[in-house]
mmCIF file as gemmi writes it, N, C-alpha and C atoms, coordinates in Angstrom:
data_model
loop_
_atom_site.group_PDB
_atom_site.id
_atom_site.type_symbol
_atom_site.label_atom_id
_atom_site.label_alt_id
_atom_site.label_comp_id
_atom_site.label_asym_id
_atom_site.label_entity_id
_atom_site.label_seq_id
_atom_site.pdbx_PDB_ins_code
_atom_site.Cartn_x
_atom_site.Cartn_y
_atom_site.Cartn_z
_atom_site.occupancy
_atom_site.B_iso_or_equiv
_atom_site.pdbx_formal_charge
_atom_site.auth_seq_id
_atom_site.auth_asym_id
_atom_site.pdbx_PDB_model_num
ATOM 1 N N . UNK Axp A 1 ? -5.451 0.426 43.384 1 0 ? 1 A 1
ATOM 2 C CA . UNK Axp A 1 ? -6.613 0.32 42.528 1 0 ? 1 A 1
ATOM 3 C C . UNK Axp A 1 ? -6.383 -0.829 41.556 1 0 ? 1 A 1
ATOM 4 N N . UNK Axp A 2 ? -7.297 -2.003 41.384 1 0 ? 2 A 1
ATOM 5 C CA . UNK Axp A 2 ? -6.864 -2.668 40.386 1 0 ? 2 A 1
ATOM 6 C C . UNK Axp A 2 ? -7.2 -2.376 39.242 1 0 ? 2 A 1
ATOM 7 N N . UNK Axp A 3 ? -6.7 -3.184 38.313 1 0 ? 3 A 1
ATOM 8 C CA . UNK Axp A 3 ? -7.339 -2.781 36.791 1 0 ? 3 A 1
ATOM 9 C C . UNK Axp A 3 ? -8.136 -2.873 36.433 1 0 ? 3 A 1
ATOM 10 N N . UNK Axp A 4 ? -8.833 -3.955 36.634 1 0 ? 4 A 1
ATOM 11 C CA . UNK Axp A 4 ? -10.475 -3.003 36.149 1 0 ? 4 A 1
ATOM 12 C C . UNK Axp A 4 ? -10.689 -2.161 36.86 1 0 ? 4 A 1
ATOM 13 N N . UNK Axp A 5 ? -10.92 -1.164 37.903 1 0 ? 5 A 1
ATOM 14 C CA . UNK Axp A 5 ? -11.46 -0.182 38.481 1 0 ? 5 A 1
ATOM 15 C C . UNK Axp A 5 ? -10.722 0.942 37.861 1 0 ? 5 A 1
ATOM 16 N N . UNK Axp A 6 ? -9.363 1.089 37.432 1 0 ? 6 A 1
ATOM 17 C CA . UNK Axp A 6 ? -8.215 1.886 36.549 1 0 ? 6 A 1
ATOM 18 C C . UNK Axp A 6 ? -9.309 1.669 35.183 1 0 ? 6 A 1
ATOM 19 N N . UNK Axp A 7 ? -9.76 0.819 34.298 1 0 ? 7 A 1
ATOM 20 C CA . UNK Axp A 7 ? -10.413 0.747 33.838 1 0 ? 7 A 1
ATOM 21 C C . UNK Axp A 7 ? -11.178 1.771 33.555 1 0 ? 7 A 1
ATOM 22 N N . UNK Axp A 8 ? -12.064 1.581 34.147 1 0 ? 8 A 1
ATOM 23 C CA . UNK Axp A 8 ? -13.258 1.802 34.493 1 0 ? 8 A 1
ATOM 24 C C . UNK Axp A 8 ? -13.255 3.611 34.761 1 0 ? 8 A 1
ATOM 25 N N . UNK Axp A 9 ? -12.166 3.698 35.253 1 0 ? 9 A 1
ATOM 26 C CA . UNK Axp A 9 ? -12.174 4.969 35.471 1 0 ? 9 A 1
ATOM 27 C C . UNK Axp A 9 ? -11.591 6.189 33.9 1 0 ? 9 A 1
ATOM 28 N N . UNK Axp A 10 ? -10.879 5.166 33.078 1 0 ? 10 A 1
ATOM 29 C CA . UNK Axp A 10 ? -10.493 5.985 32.519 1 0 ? 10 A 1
ATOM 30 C C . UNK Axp A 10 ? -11.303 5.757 31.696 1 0 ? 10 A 1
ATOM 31 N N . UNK Axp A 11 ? -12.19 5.129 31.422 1 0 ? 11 A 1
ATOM 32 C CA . UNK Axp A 11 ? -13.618 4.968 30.004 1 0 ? 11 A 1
ATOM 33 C C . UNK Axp A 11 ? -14.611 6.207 30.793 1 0 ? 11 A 1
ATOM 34 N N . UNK Axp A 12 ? -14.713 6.692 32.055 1 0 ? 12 A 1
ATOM 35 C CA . UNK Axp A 12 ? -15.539 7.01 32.837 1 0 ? 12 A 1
ATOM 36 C C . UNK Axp A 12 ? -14.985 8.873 32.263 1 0 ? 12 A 1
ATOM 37 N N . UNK Axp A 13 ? -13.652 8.929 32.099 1 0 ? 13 A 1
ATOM 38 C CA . UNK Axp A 13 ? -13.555 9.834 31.981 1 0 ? 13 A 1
ATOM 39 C C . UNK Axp A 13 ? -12.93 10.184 30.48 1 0 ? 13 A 1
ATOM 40 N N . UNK Axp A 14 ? -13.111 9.478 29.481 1 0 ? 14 A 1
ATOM 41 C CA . UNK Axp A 14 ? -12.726 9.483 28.398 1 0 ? 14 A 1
ATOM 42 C C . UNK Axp A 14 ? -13.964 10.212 28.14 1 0 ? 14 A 1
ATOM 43 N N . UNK Axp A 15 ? -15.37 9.644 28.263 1 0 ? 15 A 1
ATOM 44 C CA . UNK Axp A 15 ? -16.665 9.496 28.207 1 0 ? 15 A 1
ATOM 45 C C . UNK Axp A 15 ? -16.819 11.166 28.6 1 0 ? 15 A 1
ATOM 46 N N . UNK Axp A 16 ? -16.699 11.393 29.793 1 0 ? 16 A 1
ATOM 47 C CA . UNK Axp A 16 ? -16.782 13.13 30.287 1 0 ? 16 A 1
ATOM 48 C C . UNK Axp A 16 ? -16.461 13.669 29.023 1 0 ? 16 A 1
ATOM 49 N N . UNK Axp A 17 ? -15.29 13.697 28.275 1 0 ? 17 A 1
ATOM 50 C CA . UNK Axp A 17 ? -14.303 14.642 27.346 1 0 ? 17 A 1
ATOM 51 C C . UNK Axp A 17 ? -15.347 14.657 25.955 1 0 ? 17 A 1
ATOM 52 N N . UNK Axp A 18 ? -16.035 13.843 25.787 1 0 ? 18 A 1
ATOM 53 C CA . UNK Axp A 18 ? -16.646 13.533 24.778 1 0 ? 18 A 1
ATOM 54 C C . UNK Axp A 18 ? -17.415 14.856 24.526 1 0 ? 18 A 1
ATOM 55 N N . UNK Axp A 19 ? -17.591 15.355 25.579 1 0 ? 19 A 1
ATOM 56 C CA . UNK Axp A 19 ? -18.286 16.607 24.663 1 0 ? 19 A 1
ATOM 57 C C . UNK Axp A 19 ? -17.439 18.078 24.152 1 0 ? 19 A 1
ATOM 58 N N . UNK Axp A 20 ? -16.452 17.403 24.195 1 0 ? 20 A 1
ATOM 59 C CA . UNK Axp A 20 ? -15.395 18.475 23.568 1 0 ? 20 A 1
ATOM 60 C C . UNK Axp A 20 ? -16.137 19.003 22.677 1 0 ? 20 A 1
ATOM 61 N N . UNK Axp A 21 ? -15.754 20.116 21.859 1 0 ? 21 A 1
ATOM 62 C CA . UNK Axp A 21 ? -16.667 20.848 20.675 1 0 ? 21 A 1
ATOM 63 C C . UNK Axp A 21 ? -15.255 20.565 19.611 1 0 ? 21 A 1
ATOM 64 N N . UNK Axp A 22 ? -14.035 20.129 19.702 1 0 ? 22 A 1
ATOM 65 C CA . UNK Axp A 22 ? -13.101 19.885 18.899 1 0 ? 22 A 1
ATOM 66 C C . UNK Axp A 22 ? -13.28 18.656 18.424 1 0 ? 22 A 1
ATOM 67 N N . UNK Axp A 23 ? -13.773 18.389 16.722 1 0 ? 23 A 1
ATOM 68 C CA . UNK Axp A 23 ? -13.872 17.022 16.738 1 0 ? 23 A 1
ATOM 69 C C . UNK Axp A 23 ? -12.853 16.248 16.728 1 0 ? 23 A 1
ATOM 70 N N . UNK Axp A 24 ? -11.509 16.474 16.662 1 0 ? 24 A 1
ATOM 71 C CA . UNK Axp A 24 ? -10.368 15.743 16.562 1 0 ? 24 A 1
ATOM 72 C C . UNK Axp A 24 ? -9.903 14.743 17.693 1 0 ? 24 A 1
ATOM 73 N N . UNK Axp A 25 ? -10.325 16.179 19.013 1 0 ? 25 A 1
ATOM 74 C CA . UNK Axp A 25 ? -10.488 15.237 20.198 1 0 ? 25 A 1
ATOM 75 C C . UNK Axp A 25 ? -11.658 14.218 20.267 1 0 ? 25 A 1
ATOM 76 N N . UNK Axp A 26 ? -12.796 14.224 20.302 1 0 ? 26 A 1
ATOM 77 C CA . UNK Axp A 26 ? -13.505 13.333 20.663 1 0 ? 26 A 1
ATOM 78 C C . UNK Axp A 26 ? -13.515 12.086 19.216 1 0 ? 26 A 1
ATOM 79 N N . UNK Axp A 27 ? -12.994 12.492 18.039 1 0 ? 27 A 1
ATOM 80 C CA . UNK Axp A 27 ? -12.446 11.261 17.231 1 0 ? 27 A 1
ATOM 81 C C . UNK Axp A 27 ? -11.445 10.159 17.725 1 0 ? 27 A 1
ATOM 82 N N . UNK Axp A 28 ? -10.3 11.148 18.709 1 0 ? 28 A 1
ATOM 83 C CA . UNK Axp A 28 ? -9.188 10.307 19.142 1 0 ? 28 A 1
ATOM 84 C C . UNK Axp A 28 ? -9.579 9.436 20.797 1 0 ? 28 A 1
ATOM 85 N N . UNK Axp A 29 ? -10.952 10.196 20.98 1 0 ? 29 A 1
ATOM 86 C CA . UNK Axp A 29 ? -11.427 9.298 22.294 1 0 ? 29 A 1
ATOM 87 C C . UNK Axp A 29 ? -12.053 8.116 21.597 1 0 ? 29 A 1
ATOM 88 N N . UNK Axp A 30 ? -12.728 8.475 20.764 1 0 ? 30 A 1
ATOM 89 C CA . UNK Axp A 30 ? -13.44 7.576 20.144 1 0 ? 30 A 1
ATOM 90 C C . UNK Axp A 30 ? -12.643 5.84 20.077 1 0 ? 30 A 1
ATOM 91 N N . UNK Axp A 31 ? -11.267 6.78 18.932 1 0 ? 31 A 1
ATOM 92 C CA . UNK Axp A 31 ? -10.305 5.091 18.871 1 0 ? 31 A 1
ATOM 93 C C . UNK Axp A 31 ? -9.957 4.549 20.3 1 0 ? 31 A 1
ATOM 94 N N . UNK Axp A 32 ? -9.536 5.798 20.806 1 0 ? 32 A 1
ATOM 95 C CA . UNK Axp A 32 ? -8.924 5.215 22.23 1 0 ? 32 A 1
ATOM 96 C C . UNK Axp A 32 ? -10.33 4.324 22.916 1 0 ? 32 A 1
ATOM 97 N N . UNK Axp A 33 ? -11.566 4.77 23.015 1 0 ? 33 A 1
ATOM 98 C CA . UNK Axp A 33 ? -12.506 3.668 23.349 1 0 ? 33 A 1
ATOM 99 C C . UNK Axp A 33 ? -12.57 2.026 23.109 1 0 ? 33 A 1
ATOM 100 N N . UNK Axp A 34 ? -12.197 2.059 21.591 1 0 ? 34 A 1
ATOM 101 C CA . UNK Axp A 34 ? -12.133 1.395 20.853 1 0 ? 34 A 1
ATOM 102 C C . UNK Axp A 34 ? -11.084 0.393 20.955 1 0 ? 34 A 1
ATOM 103 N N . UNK Axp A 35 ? -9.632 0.705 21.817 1 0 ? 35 A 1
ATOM 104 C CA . UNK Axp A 35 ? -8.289 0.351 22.068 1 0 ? 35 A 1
ATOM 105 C C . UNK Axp A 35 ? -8.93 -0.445 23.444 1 0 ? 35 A 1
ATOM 106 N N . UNK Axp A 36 ? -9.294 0.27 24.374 1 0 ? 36 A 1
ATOM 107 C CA . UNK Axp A 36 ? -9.549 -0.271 25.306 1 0 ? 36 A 1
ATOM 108 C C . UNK Axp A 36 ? -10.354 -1.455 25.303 1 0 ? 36 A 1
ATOM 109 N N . UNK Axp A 37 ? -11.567 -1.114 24.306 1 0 ? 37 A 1
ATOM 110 C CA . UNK Axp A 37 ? -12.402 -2.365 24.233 1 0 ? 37 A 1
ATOM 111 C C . UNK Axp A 37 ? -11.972 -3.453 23.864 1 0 ? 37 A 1
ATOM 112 N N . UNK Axp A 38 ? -11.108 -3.819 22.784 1 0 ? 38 A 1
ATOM 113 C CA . UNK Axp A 38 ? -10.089 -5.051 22.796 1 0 ? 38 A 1
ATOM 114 C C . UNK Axp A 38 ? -9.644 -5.437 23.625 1 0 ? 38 A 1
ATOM 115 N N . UNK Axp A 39 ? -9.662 -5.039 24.949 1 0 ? 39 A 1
ATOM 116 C CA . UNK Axp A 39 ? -9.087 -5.729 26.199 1 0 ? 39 A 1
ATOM 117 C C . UNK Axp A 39 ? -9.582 -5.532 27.304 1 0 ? 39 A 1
ATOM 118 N N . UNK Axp A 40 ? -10.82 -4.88 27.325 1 0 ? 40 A 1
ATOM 119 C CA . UNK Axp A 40 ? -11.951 -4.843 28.543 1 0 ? 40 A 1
ATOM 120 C C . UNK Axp A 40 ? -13.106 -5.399 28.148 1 0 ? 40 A 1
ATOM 121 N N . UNK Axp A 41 ? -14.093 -5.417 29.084 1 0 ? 41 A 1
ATOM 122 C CA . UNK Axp A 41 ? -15.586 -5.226 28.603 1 0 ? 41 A 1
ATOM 123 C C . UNK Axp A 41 ? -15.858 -4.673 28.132 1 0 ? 41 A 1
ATOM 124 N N . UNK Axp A 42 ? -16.619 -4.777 27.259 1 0 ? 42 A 1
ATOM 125 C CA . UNK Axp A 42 ? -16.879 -3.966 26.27 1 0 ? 42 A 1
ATOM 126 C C . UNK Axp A 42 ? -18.492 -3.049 26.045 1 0 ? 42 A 1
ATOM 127 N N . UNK Axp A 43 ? -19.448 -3.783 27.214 1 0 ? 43 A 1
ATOM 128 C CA . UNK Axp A 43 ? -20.555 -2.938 26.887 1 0 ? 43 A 1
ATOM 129 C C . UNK Axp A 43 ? -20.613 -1.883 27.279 1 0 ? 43 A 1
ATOM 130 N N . UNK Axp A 44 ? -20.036 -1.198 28.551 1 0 ? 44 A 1
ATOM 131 C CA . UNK Axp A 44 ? -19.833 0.287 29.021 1 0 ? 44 A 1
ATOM 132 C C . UNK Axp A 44 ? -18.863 1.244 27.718 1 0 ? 44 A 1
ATOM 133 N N . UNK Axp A 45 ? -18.206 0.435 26.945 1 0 ? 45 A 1
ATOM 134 C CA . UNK Axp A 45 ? -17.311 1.058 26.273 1 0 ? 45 A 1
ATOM 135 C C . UNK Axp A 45 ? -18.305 1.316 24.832 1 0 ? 45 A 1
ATOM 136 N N . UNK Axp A 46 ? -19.326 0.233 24.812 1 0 ? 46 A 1
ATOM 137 C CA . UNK Axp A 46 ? -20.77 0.463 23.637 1 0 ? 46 A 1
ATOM 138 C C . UNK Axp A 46 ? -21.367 1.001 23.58 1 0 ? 46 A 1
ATOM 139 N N . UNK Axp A 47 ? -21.257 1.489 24.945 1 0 ? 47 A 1
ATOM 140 C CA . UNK Axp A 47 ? -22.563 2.681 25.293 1 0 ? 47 A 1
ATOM 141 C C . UNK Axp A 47 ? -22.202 4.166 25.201 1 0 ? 47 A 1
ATOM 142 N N . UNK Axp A 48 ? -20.695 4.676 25.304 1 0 ? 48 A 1
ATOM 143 C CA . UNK Axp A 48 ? -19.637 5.593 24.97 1 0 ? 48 A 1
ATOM 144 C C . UNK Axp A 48 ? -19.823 5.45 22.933 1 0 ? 48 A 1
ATOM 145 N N . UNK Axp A 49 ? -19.646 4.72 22.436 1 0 ? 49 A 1
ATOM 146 C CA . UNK Axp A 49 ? -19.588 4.746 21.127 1 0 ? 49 A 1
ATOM 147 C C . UNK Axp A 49 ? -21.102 4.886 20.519 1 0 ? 49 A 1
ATOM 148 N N . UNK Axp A 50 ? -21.806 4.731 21.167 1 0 ? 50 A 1
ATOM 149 C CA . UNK Axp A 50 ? -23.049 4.542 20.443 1 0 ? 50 A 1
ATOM 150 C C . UNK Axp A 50 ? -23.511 5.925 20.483 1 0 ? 50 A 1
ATOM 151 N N . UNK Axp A 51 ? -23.238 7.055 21.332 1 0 ? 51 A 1
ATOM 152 C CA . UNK Axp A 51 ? -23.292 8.134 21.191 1 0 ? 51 A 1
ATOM 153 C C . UNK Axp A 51 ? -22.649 8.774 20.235 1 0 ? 51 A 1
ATOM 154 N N . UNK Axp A 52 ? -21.571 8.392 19.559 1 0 ? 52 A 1
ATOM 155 C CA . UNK Axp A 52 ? -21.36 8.78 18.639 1 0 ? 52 A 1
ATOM 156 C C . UNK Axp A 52 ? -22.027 8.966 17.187 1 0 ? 52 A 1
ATOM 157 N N . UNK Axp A 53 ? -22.948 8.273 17.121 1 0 ? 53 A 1
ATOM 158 C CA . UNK Axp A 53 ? -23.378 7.746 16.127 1 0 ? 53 A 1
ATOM 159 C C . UNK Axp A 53 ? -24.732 8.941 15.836 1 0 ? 53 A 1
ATOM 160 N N . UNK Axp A 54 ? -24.687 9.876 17.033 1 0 ? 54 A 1
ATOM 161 C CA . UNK Axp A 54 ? -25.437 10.817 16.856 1 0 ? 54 A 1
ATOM 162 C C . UNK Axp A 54 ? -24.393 12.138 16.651 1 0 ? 54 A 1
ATOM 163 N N . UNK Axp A 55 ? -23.372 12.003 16.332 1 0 ? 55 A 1
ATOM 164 C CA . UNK Axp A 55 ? -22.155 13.328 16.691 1 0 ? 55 A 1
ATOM 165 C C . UNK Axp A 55 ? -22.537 14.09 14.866 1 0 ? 55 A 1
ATOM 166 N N . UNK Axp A 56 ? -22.145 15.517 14.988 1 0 ? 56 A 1
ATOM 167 C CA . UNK Axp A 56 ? -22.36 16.069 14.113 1 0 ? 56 A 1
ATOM 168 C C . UNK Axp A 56 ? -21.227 15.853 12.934 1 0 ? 56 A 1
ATOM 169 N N . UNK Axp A 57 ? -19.979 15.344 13.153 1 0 ? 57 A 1
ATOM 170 C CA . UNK Axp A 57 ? -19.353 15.035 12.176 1 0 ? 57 A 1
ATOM 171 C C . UNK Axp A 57 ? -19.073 13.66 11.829 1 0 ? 57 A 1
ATOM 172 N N . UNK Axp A 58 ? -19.14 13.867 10.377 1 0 ? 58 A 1
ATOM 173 C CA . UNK Axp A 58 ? -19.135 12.445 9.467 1 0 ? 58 A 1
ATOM 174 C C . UNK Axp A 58 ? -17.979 11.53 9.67 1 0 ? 58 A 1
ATOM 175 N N . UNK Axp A 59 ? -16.713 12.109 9.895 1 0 ? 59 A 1
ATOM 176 C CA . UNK Axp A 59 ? -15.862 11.472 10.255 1 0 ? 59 A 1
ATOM 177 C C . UNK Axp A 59 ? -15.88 10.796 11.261 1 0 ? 59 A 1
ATOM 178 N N . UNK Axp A 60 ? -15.831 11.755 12.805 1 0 ? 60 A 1
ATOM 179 C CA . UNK Axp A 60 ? -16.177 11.024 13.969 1 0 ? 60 A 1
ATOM 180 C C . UNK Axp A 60 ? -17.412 9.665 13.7 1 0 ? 60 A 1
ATOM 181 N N . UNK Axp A 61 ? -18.573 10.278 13.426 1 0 ? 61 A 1
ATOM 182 C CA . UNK Axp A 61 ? -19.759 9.164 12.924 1 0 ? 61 A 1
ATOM 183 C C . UNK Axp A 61 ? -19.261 7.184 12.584 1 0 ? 61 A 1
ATOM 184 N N . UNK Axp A 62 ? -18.564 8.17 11.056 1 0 ? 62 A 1
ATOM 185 C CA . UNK Axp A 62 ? -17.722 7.032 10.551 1 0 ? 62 A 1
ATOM 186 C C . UNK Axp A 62 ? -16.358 5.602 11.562 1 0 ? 62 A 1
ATOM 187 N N . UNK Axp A 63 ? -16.173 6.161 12.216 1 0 ? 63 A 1
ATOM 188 C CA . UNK Axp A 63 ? -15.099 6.073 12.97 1 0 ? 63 A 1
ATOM 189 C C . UNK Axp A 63 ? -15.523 4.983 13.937 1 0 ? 63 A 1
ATOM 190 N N . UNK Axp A 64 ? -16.231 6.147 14.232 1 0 ? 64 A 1
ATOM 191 C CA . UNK Axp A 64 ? -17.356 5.127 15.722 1 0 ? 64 A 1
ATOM 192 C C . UNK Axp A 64 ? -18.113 3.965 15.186 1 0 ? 64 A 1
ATOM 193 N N . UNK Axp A 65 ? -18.519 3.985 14.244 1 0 ? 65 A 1
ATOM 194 C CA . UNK Axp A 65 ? -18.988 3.419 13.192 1 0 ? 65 A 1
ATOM 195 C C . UNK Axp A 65 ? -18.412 1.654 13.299 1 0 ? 65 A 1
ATOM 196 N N . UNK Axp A 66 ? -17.016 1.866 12.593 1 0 ? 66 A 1
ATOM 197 C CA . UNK Axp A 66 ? -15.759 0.789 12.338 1 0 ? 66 A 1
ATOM 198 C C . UNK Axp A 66 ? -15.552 0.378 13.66 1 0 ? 66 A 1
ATOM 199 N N . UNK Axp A 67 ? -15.416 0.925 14.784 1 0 ? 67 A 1
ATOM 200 C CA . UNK Axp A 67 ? -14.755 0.749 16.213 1 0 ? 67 A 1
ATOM 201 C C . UNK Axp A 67 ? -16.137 -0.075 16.606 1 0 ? 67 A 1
ATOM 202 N N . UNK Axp A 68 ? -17.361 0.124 16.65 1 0 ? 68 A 1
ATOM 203 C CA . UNK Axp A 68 ? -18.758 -0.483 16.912 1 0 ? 68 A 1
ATOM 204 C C . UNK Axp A 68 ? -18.679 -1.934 16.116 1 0 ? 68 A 1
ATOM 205 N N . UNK Axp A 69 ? -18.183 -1.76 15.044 1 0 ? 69 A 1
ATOM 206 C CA . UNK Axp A 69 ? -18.119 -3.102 14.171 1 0 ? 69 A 1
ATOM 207 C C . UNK Axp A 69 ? -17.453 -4.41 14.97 1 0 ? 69 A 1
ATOM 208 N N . UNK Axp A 70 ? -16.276 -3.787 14.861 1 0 ? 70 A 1
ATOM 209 C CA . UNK Axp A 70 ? -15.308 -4.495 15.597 1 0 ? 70 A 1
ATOM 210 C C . UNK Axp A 70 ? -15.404 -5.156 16.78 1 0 ? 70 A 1
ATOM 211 N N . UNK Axp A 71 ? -15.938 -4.318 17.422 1 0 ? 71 A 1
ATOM 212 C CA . UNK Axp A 71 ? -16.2 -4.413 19 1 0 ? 71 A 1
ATOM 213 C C . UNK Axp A 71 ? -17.367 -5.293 19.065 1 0 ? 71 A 1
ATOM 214 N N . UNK Axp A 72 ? -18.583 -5.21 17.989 1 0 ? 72 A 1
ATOM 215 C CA . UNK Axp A 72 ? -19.71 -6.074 18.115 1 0 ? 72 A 1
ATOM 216 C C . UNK Axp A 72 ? -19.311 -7.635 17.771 1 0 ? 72 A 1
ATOM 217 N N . UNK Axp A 73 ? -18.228 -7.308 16.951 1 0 ? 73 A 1
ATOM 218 C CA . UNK Axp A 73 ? -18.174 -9.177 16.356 1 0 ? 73 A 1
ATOM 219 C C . UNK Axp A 73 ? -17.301 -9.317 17.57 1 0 ? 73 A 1
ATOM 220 N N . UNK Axp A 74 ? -16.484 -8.979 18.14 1 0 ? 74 A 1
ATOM 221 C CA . UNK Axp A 74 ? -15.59 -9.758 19.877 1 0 ? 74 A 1
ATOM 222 C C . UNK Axp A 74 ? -17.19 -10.121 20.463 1 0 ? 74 A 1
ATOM 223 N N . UNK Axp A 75 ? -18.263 -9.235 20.757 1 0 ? 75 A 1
ATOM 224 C CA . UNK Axp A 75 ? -19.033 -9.312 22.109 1 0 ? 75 A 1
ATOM 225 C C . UNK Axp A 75 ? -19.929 -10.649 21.626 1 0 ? 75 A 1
ATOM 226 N N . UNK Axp A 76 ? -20.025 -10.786 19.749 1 0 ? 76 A 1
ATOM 227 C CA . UNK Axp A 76 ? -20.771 -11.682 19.311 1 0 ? 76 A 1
ATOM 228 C C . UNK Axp A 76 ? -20.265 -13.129 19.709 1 0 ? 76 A 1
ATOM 229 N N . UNK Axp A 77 ? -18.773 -12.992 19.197 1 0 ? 77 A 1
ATOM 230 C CA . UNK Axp A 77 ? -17.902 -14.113 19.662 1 0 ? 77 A 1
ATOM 231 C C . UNK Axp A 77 ? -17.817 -14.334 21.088 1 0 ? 77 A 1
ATOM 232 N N . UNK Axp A 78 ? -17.822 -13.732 21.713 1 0 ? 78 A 1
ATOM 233 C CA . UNK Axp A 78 ? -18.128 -14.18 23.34 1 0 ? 78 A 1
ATOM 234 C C . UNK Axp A 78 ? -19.432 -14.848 24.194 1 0 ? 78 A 1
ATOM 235 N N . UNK Axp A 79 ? -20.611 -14.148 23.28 1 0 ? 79 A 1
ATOM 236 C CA . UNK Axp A 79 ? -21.248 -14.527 23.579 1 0 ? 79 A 1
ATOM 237 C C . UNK Axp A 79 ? -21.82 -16.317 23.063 1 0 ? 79 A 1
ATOM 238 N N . UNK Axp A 80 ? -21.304 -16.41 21.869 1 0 ? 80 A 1
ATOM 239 C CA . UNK Axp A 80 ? -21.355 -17.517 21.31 1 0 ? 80 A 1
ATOM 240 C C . UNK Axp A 80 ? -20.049 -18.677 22.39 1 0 ? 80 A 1
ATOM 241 N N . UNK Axp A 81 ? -19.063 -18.082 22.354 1 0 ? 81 A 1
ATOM 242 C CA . UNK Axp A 81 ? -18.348 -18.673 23.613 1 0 ? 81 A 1
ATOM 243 C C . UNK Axp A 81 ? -18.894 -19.308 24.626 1 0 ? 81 A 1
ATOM 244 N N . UNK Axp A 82 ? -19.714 -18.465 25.102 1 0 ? 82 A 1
ATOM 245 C CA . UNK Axp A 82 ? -20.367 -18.411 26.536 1 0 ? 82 A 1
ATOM 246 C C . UNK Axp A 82 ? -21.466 -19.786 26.78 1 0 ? 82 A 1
ATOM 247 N N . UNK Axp A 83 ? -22.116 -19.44 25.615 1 0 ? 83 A 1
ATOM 248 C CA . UNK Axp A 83 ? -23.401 -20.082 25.344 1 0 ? 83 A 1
ATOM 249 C C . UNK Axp A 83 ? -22.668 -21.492 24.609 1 0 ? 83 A 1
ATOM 250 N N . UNK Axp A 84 ? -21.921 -21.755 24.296 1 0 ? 84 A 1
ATOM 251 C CA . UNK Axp A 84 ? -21.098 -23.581 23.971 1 0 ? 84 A 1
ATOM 252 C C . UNK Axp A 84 ? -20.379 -23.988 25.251 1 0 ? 84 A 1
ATOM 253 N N . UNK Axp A 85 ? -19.968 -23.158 26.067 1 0 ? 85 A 1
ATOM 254 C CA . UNK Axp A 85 ? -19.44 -23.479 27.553 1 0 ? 85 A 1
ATOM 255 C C . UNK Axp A 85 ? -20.704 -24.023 27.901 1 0 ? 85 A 1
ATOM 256 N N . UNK Axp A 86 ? -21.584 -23.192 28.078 1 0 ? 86 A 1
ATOM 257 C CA . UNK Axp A 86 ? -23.055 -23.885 28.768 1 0 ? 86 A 1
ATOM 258 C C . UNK Axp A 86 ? -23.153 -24.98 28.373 1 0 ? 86 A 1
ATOM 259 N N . UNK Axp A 87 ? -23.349 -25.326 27.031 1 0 ? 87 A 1
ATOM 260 C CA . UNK Axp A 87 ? -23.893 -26.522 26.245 1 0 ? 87 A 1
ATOM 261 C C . UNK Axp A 87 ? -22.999 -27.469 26.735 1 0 ? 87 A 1
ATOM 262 N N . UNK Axp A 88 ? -21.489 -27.347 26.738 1 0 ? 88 A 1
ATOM 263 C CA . UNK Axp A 88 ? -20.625 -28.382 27.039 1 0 ? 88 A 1
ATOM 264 C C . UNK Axp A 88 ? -21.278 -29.205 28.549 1 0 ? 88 A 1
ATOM 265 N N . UNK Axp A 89 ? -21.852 -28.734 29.621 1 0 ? 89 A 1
ATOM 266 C CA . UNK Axp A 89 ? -22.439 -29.033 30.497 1 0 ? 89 A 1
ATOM 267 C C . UNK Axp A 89 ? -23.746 -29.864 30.914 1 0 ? 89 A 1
ATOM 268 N N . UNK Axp A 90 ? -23.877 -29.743 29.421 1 0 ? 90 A 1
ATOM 269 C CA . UNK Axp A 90 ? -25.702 -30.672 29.27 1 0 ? 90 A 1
ATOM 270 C C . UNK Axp A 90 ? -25.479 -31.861 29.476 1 0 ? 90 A 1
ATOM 271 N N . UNK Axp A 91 ? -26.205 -32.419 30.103 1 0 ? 91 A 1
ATOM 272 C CA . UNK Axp A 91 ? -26.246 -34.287 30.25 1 0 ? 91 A 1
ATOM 273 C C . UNK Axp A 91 ? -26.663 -34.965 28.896 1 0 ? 91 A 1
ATOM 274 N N . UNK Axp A 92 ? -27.648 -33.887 28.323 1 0 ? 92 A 1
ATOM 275 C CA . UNK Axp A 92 ? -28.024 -34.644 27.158 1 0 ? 92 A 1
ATOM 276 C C . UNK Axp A 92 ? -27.314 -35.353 26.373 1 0 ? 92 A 1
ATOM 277 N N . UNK Axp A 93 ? -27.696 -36.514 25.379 1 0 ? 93 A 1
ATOM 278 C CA . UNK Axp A 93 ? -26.609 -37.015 24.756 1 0 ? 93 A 1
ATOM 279 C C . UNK Axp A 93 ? -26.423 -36.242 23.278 1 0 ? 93 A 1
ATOM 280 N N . UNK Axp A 94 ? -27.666 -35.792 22.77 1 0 ? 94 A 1
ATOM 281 C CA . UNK Axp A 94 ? -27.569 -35.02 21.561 1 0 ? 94 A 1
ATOM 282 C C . UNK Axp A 94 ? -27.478 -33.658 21.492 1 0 ? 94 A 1
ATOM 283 N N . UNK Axp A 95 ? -26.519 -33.01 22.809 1 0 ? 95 A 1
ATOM 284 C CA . UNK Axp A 95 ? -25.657 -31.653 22.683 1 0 ? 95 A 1
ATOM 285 C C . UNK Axp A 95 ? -24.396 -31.881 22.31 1 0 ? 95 A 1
């Protein structure tokens, strides 16, 4: 299995656990989401956190919260990445 599909599988099933009724656990999925996303893709891992943001405790809330932050300024920075790679490609002379 390569790593992203190892990946993939363990956000897939981090994601299942999430409805633990213990918030401690689904706080510590939460970071662990959050761990992973520093070094994966990150929008499947956005879509896991953004549910949080409806969870009944303030902490978890909070948490997911900071980990969403984080994770949005990498996807911002990438995307800004992405989009100056393009530009580098223009014929134009005033790009």
């Amino acid at each position: 299995m390569g790593e992203k599909a190892a990946t993939s599988e363990v956000i897939h099933r981090l994601n299942s656990a999430l409805g633990d009724s213990n918030m401690n656990v689904r706080l510590r999925i939460y970071e662990s989401l959050g761990k992973i996303g520093e070094k994966a893709p990150v929008m499947e891992i956005m879509s896991c956190l953004t549910s949080a943001l409806g969870d009944n405790d303030s902490d978890v809330m909070g948490r997911a919260c900071e980990i969403l932050g984080k994770i949005g300024e990498m996807v911002a920075i990438s995307e800004v990445l992405n989009r100056l790679m393009s530009a580098v490609g223009n014929n134009d002379r005033n790009v």
